[in-house]
TORKOL-4160 file (C-alpha; in steps of 0.2 Angstrom, whole numbers, padded with zeros to 4 digits, m for minus):
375
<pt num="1" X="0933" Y="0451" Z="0097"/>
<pt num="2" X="0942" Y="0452" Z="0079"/>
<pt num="3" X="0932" Y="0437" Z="0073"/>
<pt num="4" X="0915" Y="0446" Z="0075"/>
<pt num="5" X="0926" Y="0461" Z="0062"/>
<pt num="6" X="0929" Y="0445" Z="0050"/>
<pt num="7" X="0912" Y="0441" Z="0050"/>
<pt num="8" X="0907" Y="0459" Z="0046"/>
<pt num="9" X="0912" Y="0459" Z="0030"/>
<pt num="10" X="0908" Y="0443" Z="0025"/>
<pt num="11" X="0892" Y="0443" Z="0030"/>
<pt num="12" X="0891" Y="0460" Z="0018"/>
<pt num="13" X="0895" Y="0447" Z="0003"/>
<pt num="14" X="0884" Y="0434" Z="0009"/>
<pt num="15" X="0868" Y="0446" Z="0012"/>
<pt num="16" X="0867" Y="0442" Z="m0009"/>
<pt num="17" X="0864" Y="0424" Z="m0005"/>
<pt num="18" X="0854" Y="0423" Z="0010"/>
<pt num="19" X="0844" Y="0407" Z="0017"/>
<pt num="20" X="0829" Y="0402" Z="0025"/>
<pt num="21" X="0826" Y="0387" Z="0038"/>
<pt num="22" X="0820" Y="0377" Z="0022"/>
<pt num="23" X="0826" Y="0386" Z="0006"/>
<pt num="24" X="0839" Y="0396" Z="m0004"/>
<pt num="25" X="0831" Y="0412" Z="m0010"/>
<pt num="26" X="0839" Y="0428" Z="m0017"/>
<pt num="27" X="0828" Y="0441" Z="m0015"/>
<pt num="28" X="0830" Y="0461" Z="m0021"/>
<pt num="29" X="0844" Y="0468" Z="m0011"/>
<pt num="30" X="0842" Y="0485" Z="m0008"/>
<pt num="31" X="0854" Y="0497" Z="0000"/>
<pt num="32" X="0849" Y="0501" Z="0017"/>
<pt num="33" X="0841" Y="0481" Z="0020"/>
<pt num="34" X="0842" Y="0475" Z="0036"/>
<pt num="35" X="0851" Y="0458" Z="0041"/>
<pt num="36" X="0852" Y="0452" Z="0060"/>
<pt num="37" X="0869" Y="0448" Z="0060"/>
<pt num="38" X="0872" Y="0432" Z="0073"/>
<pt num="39" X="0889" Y="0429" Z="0080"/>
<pt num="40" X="0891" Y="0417" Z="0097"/>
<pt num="41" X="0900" Y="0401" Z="0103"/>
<pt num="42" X="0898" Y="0388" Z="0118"/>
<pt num="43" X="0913" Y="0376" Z="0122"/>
<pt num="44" X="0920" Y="0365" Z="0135"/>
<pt num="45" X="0927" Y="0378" Z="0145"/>
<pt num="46" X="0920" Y="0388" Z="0161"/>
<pt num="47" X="0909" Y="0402" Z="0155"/>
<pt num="48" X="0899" Y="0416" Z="0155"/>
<pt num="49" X="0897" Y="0412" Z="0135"/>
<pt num="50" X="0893" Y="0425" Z="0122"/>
<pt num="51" X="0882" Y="0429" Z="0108"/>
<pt num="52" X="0883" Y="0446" Z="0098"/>
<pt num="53" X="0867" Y="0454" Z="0090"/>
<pt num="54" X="0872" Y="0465" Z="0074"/>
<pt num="55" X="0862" Y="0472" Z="0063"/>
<pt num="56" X="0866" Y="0479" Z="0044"/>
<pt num="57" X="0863" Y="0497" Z="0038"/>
<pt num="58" X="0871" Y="0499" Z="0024"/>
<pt num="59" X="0879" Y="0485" Z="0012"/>
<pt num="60" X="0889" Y="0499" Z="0004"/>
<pt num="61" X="0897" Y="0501" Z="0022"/>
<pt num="62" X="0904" Y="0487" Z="0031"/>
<pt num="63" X="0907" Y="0493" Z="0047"/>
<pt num="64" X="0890" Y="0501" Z="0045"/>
<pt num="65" X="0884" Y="0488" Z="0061"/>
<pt num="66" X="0871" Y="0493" Z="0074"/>
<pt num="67" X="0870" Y="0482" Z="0088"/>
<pt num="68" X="0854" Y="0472" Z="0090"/>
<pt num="69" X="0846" Y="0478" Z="0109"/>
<pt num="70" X="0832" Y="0471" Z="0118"/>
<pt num="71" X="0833" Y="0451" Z="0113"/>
<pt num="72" X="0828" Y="0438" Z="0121"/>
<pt num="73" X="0841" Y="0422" Z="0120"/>
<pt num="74" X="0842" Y="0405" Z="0126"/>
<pt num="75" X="0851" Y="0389" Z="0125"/>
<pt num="76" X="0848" Y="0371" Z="0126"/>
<pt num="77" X="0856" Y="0356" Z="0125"/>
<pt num="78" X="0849" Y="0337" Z="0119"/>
<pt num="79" X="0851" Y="0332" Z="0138"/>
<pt num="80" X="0835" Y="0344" Z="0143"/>
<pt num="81" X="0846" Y="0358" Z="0150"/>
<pt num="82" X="0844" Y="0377" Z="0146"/>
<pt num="83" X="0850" Y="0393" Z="0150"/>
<pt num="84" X="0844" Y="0411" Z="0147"/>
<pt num="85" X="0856" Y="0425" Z="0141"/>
<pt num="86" X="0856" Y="0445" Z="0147"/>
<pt num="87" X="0864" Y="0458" Z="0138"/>
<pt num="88" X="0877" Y="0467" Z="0145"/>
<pt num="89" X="0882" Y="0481" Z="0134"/>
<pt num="90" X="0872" Y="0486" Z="0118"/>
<pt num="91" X="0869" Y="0471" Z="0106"/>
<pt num="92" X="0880" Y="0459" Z="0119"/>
<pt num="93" X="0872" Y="0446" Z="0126"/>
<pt num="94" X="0879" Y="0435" Z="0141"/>
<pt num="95" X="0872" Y="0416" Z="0148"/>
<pt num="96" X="0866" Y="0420" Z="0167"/>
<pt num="97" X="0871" Y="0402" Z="0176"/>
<pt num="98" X="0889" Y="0402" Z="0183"/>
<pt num="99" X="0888" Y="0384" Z="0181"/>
<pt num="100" X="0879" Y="0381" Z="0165"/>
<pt num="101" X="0896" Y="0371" Z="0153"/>
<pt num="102" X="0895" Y="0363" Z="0138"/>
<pt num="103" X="0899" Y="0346" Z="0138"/>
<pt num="104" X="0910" Y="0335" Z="0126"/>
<pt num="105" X="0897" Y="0323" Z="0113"/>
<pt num="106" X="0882" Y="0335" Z="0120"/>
<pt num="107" X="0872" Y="0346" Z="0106"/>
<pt num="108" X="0869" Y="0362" Z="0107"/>
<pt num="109" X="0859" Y="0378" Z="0099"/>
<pt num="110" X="0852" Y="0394" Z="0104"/>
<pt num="111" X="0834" Y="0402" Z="0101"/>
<pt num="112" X="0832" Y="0421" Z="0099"/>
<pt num="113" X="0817" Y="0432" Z="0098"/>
<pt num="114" X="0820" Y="0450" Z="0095"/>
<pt num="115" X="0812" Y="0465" Z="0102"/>
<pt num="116" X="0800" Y="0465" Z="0085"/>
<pt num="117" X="0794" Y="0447" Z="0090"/>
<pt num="118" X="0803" Y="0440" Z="0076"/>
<pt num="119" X="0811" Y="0423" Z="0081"/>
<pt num="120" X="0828" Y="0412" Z="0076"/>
<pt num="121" X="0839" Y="0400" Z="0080"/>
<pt num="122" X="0852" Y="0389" Z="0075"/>
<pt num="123" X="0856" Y="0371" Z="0071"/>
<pt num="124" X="0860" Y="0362" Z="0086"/>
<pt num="125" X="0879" Y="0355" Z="0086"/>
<pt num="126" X="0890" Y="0345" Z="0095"/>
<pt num="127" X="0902" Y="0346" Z="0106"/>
<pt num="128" X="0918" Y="0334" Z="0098"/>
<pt num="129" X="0930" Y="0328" Z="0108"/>
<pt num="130" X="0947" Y="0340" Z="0112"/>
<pt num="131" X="0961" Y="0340" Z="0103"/>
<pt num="132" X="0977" Y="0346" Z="0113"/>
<pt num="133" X="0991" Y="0358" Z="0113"/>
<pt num="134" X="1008" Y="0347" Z="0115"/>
<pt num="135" X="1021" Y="0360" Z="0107"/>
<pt num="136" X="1022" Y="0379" Z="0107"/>
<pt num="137" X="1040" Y="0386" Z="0098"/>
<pt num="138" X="1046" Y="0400" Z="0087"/>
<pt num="139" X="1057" Y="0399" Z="0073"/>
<pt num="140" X="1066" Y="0411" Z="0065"/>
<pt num="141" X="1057" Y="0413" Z="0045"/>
<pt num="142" X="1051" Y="0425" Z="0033"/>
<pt num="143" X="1034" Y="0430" Z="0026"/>
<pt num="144" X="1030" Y="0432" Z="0010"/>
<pt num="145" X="1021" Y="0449" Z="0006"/>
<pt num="146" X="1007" Y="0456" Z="m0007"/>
<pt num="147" X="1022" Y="0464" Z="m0018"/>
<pt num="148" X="1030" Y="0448" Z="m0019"/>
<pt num="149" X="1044" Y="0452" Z="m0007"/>
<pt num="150" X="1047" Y="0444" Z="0008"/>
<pt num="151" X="1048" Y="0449" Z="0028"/>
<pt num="152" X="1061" Y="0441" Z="0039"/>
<pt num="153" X="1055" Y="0440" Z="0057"/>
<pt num="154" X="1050" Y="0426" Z="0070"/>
<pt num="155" X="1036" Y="0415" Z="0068"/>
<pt num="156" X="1027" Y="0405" Z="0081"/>
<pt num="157" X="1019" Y="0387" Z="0080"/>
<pt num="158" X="1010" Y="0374" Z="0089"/>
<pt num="159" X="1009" Y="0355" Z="0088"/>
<pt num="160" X="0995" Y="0347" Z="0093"/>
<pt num="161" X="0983" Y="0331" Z="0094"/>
<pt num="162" X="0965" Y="0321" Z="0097"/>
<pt num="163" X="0969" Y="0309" Z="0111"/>
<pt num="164" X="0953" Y="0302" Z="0105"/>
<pt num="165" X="0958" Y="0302" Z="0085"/>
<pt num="166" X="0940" Y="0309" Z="0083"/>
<pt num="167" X="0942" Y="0324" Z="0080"/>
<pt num="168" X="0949" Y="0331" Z="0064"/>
<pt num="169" X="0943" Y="0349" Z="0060"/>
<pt num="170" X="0953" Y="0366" Z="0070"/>
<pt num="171" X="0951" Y="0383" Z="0070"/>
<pt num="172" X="0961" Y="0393" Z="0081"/>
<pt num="173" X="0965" Y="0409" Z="0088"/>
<pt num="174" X="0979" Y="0420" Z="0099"/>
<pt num="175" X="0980" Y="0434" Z="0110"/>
<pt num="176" X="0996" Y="0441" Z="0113"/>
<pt num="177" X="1005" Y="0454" Z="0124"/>
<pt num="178" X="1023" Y="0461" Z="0127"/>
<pt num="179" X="1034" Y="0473" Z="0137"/>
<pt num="180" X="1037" Y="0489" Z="0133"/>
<pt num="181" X="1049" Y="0501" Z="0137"/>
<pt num="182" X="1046" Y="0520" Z="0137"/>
<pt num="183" X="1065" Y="0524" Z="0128"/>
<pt num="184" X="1062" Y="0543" Z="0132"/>
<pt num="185" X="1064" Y="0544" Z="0152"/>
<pt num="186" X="1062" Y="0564" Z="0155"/>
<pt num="187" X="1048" Y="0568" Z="0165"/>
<pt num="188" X="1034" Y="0573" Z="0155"/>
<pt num="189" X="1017" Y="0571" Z="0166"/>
<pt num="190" X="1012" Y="0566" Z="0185"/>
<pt num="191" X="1015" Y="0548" Z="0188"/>
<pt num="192" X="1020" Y="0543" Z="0173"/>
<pt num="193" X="1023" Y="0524" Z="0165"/>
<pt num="194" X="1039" Y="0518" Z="0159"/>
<pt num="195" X="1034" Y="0502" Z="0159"/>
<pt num="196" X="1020" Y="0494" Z="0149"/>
<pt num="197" X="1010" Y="0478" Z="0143"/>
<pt num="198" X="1001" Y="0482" Z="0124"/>
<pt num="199" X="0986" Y="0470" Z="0120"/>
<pt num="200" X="0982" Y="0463" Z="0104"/>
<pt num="201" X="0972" Y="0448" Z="0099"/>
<pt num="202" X="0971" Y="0437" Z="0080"/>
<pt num="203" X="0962" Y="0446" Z="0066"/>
<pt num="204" X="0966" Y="0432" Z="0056"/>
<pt num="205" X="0953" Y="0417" Z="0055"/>
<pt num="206" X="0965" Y="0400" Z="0054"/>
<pt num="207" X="0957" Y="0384" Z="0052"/>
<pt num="208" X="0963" Y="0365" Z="0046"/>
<pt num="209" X="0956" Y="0350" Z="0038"/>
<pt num="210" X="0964" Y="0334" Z="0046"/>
<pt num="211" X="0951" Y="0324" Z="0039"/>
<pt num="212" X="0963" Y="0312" Z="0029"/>
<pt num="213" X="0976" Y="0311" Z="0043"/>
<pt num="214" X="0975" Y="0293" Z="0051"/>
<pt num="215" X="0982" Y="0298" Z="0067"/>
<pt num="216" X="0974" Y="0315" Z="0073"/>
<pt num="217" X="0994" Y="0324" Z="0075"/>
<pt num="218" X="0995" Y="0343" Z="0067"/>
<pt num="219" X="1009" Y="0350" Z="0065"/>
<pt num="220" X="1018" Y="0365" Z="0065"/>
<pt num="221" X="1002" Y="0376" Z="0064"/>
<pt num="222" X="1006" Y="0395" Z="0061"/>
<pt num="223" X="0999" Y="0408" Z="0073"/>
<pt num="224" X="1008" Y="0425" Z="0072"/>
<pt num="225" X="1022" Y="0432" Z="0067"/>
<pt num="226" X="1032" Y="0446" Z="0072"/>
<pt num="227" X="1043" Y="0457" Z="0058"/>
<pt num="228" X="1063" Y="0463" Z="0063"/>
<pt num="229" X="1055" Y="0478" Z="0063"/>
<pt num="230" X="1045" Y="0476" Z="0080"/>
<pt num="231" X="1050" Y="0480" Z="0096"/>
<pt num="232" X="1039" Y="0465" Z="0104"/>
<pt num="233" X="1053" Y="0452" Z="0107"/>
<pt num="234" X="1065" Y="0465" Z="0116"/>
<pt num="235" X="1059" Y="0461" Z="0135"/>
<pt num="236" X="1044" Y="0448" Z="0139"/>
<pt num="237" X="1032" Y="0441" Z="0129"/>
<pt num="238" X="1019" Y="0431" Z="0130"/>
<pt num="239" X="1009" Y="0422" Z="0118"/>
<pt num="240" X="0992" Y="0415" Z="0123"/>
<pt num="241" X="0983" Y="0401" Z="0110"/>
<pt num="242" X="0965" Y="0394" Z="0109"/>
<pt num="243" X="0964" Y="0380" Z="0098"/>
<pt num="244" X="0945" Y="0377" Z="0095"/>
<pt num="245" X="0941" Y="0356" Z="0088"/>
<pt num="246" X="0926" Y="0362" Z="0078"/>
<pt num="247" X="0912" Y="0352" Z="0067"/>
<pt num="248" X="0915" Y="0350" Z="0050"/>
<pt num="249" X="0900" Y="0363" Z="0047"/>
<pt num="250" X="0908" Y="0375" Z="0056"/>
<pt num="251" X="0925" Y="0371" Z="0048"/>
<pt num="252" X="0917" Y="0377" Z="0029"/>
<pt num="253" X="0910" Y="0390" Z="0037"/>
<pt num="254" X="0926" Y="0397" Z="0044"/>
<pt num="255" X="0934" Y="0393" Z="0028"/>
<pt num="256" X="0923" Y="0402" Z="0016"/>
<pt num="257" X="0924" Y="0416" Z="0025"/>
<pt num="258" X="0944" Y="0416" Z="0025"/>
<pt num="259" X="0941" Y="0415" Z="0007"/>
<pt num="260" X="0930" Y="0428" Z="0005"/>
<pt num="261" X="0938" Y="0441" Z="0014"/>
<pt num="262" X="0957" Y="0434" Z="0004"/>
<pt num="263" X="0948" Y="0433" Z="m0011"/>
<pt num="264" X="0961" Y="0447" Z="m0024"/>
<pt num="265" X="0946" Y="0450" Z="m0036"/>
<pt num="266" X="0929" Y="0457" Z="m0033"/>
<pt num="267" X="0916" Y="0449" Z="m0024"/>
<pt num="268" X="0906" Y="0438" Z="m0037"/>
<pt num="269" X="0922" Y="0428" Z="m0039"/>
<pt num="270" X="0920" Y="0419" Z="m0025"/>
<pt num="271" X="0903" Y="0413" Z="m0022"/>
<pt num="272" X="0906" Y="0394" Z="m0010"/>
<pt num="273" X="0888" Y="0384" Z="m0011"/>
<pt num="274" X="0887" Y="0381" Z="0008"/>
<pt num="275" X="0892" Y="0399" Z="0013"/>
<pt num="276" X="0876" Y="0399" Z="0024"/>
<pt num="277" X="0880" Y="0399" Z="0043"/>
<pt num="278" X="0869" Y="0388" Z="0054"/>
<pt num="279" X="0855" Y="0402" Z="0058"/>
<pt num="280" X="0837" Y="0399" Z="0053"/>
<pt num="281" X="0822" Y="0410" Z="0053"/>
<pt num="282" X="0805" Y="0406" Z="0058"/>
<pt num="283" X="0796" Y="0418" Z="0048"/>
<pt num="284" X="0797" Y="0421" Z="0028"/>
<pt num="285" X="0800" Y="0441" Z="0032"/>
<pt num="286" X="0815" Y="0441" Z="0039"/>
<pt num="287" X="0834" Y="0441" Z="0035"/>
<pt num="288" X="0849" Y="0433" Z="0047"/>
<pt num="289" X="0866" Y="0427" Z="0043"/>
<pt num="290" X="0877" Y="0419" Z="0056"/>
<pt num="291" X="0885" Y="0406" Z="0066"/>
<pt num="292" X="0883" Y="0399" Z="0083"/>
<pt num="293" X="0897" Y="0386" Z="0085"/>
<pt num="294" X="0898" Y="0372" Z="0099"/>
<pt num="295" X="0917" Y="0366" Z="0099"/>
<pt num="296" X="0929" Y="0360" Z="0112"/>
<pt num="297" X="0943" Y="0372" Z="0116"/>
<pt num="298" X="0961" Y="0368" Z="0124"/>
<pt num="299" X="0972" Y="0385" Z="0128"/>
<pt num="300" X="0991" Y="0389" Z="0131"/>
<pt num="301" X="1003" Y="0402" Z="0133"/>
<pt num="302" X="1021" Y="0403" Z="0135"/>
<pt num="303" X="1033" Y="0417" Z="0135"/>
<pt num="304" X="1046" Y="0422" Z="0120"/>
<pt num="305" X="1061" Y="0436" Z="0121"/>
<pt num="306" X="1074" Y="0439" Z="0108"/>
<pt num="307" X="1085" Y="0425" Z="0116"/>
<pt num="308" X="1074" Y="0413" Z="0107"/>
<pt num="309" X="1080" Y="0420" Z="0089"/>
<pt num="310" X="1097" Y="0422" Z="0079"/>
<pt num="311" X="1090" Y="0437" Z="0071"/>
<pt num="312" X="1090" Y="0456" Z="0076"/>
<pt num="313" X="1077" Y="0464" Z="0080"/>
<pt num="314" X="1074" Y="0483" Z="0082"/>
<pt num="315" X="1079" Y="0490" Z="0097"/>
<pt num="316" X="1072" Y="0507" Z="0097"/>
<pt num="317" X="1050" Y="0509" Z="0092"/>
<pt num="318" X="1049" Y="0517" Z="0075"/>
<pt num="319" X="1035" Y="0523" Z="0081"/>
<pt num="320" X="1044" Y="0533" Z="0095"/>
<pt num="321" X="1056" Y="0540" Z="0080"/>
<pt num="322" X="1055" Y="0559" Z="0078"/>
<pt num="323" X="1044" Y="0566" Z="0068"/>
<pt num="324" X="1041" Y="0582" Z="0057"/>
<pt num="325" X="1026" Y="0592" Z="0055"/>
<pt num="326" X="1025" Y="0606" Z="0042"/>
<pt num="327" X="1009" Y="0618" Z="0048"/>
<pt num="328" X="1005" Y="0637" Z="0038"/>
<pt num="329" X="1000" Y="0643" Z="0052"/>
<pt num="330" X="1006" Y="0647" Z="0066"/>
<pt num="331" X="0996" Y="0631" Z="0076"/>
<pt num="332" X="1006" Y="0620" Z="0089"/>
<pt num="333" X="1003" Y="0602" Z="0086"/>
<pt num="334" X="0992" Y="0595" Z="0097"/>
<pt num="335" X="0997" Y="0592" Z="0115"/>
<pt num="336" X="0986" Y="0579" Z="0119"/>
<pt num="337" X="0996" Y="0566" Z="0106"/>
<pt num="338" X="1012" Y="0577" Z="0105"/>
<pt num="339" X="1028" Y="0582" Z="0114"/>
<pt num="340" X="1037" Y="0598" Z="0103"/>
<pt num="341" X="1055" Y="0596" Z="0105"/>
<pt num="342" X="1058" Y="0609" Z="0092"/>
<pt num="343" X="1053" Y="0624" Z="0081"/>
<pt num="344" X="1056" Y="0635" Z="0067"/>
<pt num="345" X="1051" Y="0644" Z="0051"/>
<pt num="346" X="1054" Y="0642" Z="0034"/>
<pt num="347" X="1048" Y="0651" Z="0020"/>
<pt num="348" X="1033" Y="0655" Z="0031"/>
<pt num="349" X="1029" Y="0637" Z="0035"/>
<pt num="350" X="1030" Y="0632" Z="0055"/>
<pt num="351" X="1040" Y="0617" Z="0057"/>
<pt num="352" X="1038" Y="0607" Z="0072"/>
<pt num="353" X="1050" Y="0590" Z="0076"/>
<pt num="354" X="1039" Y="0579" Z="0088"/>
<pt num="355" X="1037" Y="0565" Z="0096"/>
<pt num="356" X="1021" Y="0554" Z="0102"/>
<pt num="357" X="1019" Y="0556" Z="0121"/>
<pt num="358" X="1018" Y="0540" Z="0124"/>
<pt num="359" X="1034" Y="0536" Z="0121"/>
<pt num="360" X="1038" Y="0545" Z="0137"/>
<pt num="361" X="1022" Y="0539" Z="0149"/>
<pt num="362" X="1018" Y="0521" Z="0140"/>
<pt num="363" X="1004" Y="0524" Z="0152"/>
<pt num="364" X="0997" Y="0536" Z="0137"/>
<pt num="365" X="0991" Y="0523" Z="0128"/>
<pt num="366" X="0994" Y="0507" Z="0135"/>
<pt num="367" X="0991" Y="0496" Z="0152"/>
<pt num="368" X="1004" Y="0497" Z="0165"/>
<pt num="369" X="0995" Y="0482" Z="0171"/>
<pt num="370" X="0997" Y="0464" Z="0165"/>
<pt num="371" X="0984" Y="0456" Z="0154"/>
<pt num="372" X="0975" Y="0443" Z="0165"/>
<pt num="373" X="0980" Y="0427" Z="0154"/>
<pt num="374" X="0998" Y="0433" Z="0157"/>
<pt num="375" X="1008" Y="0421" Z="0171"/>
């Protein structure tokens, strides 16, 4: 998931300001320490839940992450249930009880022990009450940009409300998917796609304070937005939200590190007091940063073409455009990411127009297949 990316370099800036389970204490950075790096979540919805075990290498690198094998993980609620965890891919750890669920006004936390017997784990939190989905519409609008100038496209929104009026803090995410269209239709490999359905998910973190709202309504909250320039609206698609009600700990959390990563100036500008997550260590020798959050989730999708906008949108993929490559020697362009439709010299200089491949078989480098959220 994107949000673990987030986190990545955040936790590079907060690895300065690091806590124990009883104090603040800075201690020498060096280059090459070693933080467990703790990302997970358990909500009202059917599981398996998931917790992800990084480890830093290098603070000069950010995606310098190696996952964290061989832990041993387990949850518990304040009701006297509990769970254990597997990993499933390196540093990716699973719960193992089909019918283990949080539960709305339960608490929750986790307990880890790495393979070098060194134990964590995280302030427990509760589950608050869910907060609904009522409206999901796009609008035609523009964005502004980091030059100042602004991008017309088609924004999308939700409305929603606390049926309880309880809950007042939201964080929420997207995943997204669209038809498309192969605008080349010569045969170019065996079996080829013509039809596809990209993937992508937020890599923004969106949260909201609706602490001084009397009645728990939120409106029009921004989710992604898609630029004249994109070819996504052309044919089908489909927009897919989860809208986390989240603790107010969790809130700050999520909103210092949306600062943090926004933040125009260099690290130390930022520096937010109650940056610290909600993972402790047991022992004074070891380093962890993190969240494991317990919120209520409600999801919903619904499907948007160009028929829901006045504006026009690209018809053709910029990316399917013709392209030139300049080589000074005589080497064809690699086959495996591109089709030659011409050649020539020039002064000694090979000149190939080319296009990507996939914009023959879709299949190249997306799913002919629908994403399973889809309808």
């Amino acid at each position: 998931m994107n949000q673990t990316q987030n986190l990545i370099y955040y936790f590079i800036f907060l690895s300065l300001f690091l806590f124990s389970c009883t104090e603040q204490f800075l201690p020498e950075i060096k280059e090459n320490v070693s933080i467990l790096v703790v990302d997970g979540k358990i909500t009202n919805a059917k599981g398996p839940y998931e917790v992800r075990l990084f480890r830093t290498v290098n603070l000069n690198q950010p995606d310098s992450l190696n996952p964290e094998e061989g832990a041993i993980i387990s949850i518990y609620d304040d009701k006297g249930n509990s769970d254990s965890f597997v990993e499933t891919s390196p540093g990716i750890y699973n719960n193992l009880t089909s019918d283990f669920r949080g539960v709305i006004g339960n608490a929750y936390w986790i307990e880890i022990q790495t393979s070098d017997g060194k134990k964590y784990e995280s302030i427990p939190e509760v589950i608050p009450p869910e907060v609904l989905i009522e409206n999901m519409y796009g609008e035609d609008t523009k964005m502004l940009q980091s030059n100042g100038t602004y991008l017309k496209g088609a924004g999308f929104y939700i409305d929603a409300k606390s049926p309880s009026n309880q809950s007042s803090y939201l964080r929420w995410s997207y995943q997204e998917s669209w038809e498309w269209h192969s605008p080349f239709d010569e045969p170019k490999t065996p079996n080829q796609a013509r039809i596809c359905f990209p993937y992508d998910s937020s890599n923004n973190i969106s949260v909201f304070d609706g602490s001084n709202l009397d009645n728990k309504e939120f409106k029009h909250l921004s989710t992604n937005f898609i630029s004249l320039n994109e070819v996504k609206l052309n044919y089908n698609y489909f927009l897919n939200v989860s809208l986390y009600s989240i603790s107010y700990d969790s809130y700050q959390f999520w909103k210092n590190i949306k600062q943090t990563i926004q933040a125009n100036g260099g690290t130390y500008d930022i520096i937010p007091s109650n940056a610290k997550g909600n993972i402790c260590v047991c022992e004074d020798d070891a380093d962890v940063i993190g969240y494991f959050e317990a919120s209520s989730v409600n999801t919903k999708g619904q499907t948007f073409s160009i028929d829901n906008f006045q504006q026009e949108f690209n018809e053709f993929p910029v990316d399917c455009e013709d392209i030139t490559l300049k080589l000074r020697e005589e080497h064809y362009p690699d086959s495996r990411k591109f089709h030659t439709i011409k050649f020539y010299t020039e002064e000694n200089i090979w000149v190939f127009i080319v296009r990507r491949n996939y914009c023959y078989d879709c299949n190249v480098k997306y799913s002919p297949l629908k994403p399973s959220f889809w309808p």
